[in-house]
C-alpha positions in Angstrom: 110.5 129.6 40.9 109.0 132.1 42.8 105.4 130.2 42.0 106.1 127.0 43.2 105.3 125.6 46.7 108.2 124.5 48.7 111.2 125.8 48.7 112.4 122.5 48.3 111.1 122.0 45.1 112.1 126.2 43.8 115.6 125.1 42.4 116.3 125.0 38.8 119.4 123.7 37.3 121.2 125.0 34.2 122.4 123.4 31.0 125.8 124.0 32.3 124.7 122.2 35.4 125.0 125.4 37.6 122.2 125.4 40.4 119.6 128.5 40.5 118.3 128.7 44.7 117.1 131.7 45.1 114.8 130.7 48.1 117.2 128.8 49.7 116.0 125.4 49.1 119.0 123.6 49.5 119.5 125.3 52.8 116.5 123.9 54.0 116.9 120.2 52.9 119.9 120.2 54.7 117.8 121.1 57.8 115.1 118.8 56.8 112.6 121.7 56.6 109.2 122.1 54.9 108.9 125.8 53.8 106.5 127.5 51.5 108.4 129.9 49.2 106.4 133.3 48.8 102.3 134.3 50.0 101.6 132.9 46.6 101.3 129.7 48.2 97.8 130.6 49.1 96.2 130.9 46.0 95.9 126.9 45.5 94.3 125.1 48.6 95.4 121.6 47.1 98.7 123.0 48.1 97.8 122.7 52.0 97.4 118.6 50.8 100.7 118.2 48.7 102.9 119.8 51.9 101.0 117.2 54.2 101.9 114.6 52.0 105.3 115.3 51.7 105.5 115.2 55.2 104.6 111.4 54.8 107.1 111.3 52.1 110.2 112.6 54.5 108.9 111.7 58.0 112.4 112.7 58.9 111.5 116.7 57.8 109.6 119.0 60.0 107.2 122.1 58.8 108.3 125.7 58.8 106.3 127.4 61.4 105.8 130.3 59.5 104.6 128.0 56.6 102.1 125.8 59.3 100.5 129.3 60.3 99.7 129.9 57.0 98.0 126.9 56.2 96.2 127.5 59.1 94.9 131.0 58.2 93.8 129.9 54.5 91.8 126.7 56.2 89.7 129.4 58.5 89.8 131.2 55.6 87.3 128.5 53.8 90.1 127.9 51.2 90.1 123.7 51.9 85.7 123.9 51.8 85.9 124.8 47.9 88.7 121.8 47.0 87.4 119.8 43.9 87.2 116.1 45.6 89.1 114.3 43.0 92.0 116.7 43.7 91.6 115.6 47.7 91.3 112.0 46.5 94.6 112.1 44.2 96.5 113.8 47.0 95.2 111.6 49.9 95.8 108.4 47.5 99.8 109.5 47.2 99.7 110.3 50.5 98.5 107.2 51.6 101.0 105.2 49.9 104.1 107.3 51.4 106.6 105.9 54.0 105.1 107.1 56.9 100.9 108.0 56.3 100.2 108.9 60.0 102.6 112.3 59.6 100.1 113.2 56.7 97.1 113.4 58.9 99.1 114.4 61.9 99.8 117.8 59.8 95.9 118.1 58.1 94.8 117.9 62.0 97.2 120.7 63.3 96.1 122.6 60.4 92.8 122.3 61.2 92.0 120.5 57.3 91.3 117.0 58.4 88.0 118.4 60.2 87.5 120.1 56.9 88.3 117.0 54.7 87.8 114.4 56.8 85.5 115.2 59.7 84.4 110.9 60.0 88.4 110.7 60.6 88.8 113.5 62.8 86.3 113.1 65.3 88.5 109.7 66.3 91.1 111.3 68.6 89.8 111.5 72.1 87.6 108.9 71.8 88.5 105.9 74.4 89.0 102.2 73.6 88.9 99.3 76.0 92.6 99.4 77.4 92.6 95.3 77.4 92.5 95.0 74.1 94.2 98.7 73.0 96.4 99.7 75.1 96.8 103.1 73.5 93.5 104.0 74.4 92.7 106.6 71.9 91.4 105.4 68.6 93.0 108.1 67.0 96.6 107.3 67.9 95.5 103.8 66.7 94.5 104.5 63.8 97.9 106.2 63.1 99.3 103.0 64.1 97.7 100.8 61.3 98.3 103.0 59.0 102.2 103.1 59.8 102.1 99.2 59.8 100.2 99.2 56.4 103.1 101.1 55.4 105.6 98.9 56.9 104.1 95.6 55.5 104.0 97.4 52.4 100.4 97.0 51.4 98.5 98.0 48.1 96.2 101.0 48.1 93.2 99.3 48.7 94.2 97.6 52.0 95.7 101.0 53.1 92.1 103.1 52.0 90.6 100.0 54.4 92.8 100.7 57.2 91.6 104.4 57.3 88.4 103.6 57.3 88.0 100.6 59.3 87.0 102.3 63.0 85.1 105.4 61.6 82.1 104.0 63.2 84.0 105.0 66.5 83.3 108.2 66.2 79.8 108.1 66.9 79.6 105.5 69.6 77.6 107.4 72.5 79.5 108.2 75.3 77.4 106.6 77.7 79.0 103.6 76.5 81.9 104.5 76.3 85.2 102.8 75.8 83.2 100.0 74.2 82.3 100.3 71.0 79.1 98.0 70.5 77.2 97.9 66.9 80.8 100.3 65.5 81.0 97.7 62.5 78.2 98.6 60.9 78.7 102.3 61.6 81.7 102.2 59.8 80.2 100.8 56.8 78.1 103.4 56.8 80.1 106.6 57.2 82.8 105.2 54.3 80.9 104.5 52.4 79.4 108.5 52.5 83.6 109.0 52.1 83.9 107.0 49.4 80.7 108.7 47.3 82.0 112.2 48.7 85.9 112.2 47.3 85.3 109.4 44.4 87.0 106.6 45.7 87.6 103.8 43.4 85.3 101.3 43.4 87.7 98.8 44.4 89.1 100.4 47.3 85.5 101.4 49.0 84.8 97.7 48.3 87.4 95.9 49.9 86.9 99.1 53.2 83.3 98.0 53.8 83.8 94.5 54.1 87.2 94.9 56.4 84.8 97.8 58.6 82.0 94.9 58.5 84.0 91.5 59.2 87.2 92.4 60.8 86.4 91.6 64.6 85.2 88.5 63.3 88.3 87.9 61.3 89.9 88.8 64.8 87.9 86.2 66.3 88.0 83.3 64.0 89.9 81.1 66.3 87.2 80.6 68.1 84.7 79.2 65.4 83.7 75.8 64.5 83.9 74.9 60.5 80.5 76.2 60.1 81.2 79.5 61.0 84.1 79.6 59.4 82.2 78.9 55.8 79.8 81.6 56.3 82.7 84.3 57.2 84.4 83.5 53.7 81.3 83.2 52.1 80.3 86.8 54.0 83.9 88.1 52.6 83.3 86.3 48.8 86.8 84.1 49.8 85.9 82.0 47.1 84.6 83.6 44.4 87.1 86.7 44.9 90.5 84.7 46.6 92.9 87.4 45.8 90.9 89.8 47.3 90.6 88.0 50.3 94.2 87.6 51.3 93.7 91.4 51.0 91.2 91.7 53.9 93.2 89.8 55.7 96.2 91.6 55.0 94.5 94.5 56.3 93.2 92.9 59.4 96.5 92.3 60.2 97.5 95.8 60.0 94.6 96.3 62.5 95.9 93.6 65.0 99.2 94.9 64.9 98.5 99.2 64.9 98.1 99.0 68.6 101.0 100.2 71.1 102.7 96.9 71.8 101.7 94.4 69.5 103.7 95.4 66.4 106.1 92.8 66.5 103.5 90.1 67.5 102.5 87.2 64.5 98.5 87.5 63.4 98.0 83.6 62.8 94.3 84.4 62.8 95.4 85.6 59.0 97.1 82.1 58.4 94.1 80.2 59.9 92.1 81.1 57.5 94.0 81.5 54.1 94.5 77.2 55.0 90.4 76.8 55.6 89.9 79.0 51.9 92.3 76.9 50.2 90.7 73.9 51.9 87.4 74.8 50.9 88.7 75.6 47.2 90.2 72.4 46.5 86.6 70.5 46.7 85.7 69.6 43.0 82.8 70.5 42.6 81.7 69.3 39.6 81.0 65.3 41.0 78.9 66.8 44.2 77.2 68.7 41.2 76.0 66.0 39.4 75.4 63.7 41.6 72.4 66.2 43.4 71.5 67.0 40.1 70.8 62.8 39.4 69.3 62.9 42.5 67.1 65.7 41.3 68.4 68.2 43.4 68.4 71.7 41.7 69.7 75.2 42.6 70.0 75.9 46.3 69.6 72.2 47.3 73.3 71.5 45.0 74.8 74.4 46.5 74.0 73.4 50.1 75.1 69.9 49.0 78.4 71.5 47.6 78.4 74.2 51.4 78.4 70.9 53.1 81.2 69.1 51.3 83.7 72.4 51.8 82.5 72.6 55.7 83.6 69.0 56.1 86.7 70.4 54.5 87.2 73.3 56.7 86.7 70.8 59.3 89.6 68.7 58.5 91.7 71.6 57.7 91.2 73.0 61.2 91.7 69.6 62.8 95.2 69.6 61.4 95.8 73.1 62.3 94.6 72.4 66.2 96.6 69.6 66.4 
């Protein structure tokens, strides 16, 4: 027992059912206290990552002080630079999918590991936003946000990996220019996608993060294109090739909308909007517009433009109904 991490987790029970606590662990979850058990608790770094996360796990549960010093002194130690990635990965994945995801970052920053780990993530708090459109300013504080309302809407990992990574471009925005955040899209794609290669993200979940960091103002925006634009922003996302996916990017667009102070309760119909214009533009058979081209001796691009057409005027339709 004396080897384990928390206290918490240092009680053994008998075959006569007879509890063994010899750290007091049941002591502490009555107070709702995170506590290591001995200095031994040093010796594996990954540990630093499984306390944080259990702070996602039991929001309600603070962290020993004694046992936050410590992980302080073994992160200026170096102990978090030598962490194998797919170890980081594992942790930050369970992490990620706990009740409350913000209180896992919240304790890697006042441990000083998230600057370690996460340094694209890290450099976010402090930097302003336009108060218009986020009212709490710092794009730190809103990134906690999304990631407590991916949590709430009870999203898949992949949404939640795009959430984290959506504003990372935000960190680098010159501070000339400051609160806007011109060009921050691409940015983001960018510095994930160095994430993604550096802790082994799945393929799936760095795929759907770079097109959310790439398209999701434009999701925002959608309202406010005509059925032409509309086609080219689900043929930018793959909407019909990959539909499943796309109601995926939207779900985590909608986490983005809503993670801002104010706004959780408000609806995202931007979301709706365009789920209708995909399944619009996937109920065109194609197979007629197909052949006729090709009688017409149309090939290759000239069909599929013939086909872009026919799903436009769909999208068109769709919207009319929606605007009316």
């Amino acid at each position: 027992l004396a080897r384990r991490d928390l206290t918490i987790n240092a009680i053994a029970q008998g075959d006569d059912g007879v509890l063994t606590d010899p750290y007091g662990g049941q002591r502490d979850i009555a107070a709702r206290v995170l506590r290591h058990v001995t200095e031994t608790f040093a010796e594996d770094p990954v540990r630093i990552l499984r306390v944080a996360r259990f702070a996602a796990r039991f929001p309600d549960f603070s962290i020993a002080p004694d046992t936050l010093a410590l992980m302080q002194r073994m992160v200026m130690g170096g102990e978090v630079d030598a962490l194998v990635p797919e170890r980081v990965w594992q942790e930050l994945a369970r992490g990620l999918m706990a009740q409350q995801p913000s209180r896992m970052f919240e304790v890697l920053r006042s441990c000083g590991a998230l600057k370690v780990l996460l340094p694209e993530l890290d450099r976010l708090w402090g930097v302003p936003q336009r108060p218009e459109y986020h009212p709490e300013v710092d794009t730190g504080v809103h990134m906690m946000l999304v990631m407590d309302m991916a949590a709430r809407l009870n999203t898949p990992l992949p949404v939640r990996v795009a959430c984290l990574m959506h504003d990372l471009g935000k960190g680098t925005t010159p501070a000339d220019v400051l609160p806007r955040h011109i060009g921050h899209e691409g940015r983001s794609v960018k510095l994930l996608q160095k994430v993604c290669e550096r802790l082994r993200v799945p393929t799936d979940c760095k795929e759907l993060a770079e097109v959310v960091a790439r398209e999701h103002g434009n999701i925002h925006r959608s309202a406010d294109l005509n059925p032409d634009g509309v086609m080219r922003l689900l043929e930018r996302c793959d909407a019909l090739r990959q539909a499943d996916r796309f109601a995926l990017i939207l779900q985590a667009c909608e986490c983005d909308a809503r993670g801002r102070l104010g706004y959780a309760e408000r609806d995202y119909p931007q979301g709706q909007r365009l789920r209708q214009a995909q399944q619009a533009a996937l109920a065109v058979d194609t197979a007629p517009i197909a052949k006729a081209a090709t009688e017409q001796g149309l090939k290759g691009t000239q069909i599929g433009a013939h086909i872009a057409a026919a799903r436009t005027e769909a999208i068109a339709q769709c919207l009319s109904r929606w605007s009316a």
